[in-house]
SESEDO-127913 format. One record per residue (C-alpha): x, y, z; residue number from 1. Coordinates in Angstrom, 3 decimals. Layout:
<sites>
SITE         u         v         w  marke
SITE         X         Y         Z    NUM
...
</sites>
This chain:
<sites>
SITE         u         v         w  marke
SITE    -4.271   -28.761   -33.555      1
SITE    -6.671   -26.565   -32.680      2
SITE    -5.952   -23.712   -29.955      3
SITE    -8.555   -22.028   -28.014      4
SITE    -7.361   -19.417   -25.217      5
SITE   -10.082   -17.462   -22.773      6
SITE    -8.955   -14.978   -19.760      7
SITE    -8.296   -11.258   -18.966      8
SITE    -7.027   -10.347   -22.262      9
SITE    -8.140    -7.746   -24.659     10
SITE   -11.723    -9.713   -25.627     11
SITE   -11.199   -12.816   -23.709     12
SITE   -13.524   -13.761   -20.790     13
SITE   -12.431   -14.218   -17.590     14
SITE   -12.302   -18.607   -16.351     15
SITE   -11.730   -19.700   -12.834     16
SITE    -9.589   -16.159   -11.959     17
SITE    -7.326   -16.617   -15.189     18
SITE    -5.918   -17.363   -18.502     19
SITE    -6.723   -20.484   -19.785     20
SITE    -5.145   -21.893   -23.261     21
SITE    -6.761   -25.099   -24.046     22
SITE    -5.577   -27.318   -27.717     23
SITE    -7.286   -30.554   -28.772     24
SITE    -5.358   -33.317   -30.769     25
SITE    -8.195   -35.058   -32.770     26
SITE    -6.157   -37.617   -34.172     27
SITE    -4.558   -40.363   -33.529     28
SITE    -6.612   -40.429   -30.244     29
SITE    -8.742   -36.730   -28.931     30
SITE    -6.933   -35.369   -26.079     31
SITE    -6.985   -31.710   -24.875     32
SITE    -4.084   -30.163   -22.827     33
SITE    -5.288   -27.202   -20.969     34
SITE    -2.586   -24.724   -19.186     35
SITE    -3.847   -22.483   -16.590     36
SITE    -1.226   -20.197   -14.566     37
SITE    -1.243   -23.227   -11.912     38
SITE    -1.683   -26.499   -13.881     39
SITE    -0.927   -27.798   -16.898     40
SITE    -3.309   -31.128   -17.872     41
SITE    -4.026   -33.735   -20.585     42
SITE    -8.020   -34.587   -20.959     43
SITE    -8.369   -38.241   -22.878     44
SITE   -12.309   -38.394   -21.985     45
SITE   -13.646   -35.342   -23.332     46
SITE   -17.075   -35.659   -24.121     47
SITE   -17.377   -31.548   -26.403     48
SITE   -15.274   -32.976   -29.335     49
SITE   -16.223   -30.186   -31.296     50
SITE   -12.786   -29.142   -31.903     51
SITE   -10.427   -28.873   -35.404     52
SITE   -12.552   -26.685   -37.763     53
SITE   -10.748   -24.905   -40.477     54
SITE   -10.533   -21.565   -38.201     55
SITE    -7.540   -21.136   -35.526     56
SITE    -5.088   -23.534   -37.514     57
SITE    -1.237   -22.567   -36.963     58
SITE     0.860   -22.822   -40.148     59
SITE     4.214   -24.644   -39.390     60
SITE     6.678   -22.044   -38.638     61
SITE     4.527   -19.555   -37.000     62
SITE     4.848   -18.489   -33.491     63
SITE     0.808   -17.191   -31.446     64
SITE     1.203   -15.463   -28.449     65
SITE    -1.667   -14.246   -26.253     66
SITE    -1.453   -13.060   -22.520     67
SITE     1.078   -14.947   -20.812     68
SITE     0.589   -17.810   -23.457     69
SITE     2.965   -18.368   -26.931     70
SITE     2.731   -21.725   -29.155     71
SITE     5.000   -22.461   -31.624     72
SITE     4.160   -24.532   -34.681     73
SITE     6.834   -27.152   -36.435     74
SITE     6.660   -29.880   -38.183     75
SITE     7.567   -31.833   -35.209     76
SITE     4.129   -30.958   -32.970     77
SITE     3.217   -27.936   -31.458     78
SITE     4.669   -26.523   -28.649     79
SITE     2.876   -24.088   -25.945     80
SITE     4.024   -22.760   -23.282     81
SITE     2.791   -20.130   -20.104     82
SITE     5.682   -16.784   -19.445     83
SITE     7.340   -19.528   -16.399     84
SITE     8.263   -21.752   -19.652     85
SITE     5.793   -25.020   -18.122     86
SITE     3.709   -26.195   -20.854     87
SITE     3.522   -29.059   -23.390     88
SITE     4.363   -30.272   -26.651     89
SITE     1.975   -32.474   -28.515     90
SITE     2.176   -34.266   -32.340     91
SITE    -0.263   -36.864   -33.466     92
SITE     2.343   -39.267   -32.183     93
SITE     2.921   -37.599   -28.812     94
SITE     2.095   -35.677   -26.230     95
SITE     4.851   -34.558   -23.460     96
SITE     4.263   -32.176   -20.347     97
SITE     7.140   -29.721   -18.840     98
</sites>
């Protein structure tokens, strides 16, 4: 997975008034799940599928937290989630949305 987060935040940029934490899924199918302070979406057209160089990977076991954002990575998928606990869990083999 590869995690990408812009907003207010130490050297982030500001996007549409606010955090943003976008992560692409390249295989088996490229998605992107982006998580905003007011939505929380799955992309399955994305035409920038530049995504899953060997920079930004999350070893299993490790916990990233930025702004109102923290992922946790397990051998089970990756889960994200915003400080109101909505977010998603994705794995090659699925995605899910709470």
């Amino acid at each position: 997975m590869h995690l990408y987060a812009r907003g207010r935040h130490r050297n982030l940029q500001a996007f549409d008034g606010g955090p943003e934490l976008s992560c692409d899924r390249r295989d088996p199918t490229y998605i992107r799940l982006v998580l905003t302070p007011k939505s929380n979406k799955e992309f399955t057209n994305v035409g920038d599928q530049g995504c899953c160089g060997a920079e930004n990977i999350l070893a299993y076991g490790k916990r990233w937290v930025l702004g109102p954002f923290t992922c946790d990575s397990a051998t089970g998928g990756l889960t994200c989630k915003r400080a109101d606990g909505r977010g998603f869990t994705v794995s090659r083999g699925s995605v899910q949305q709470f």
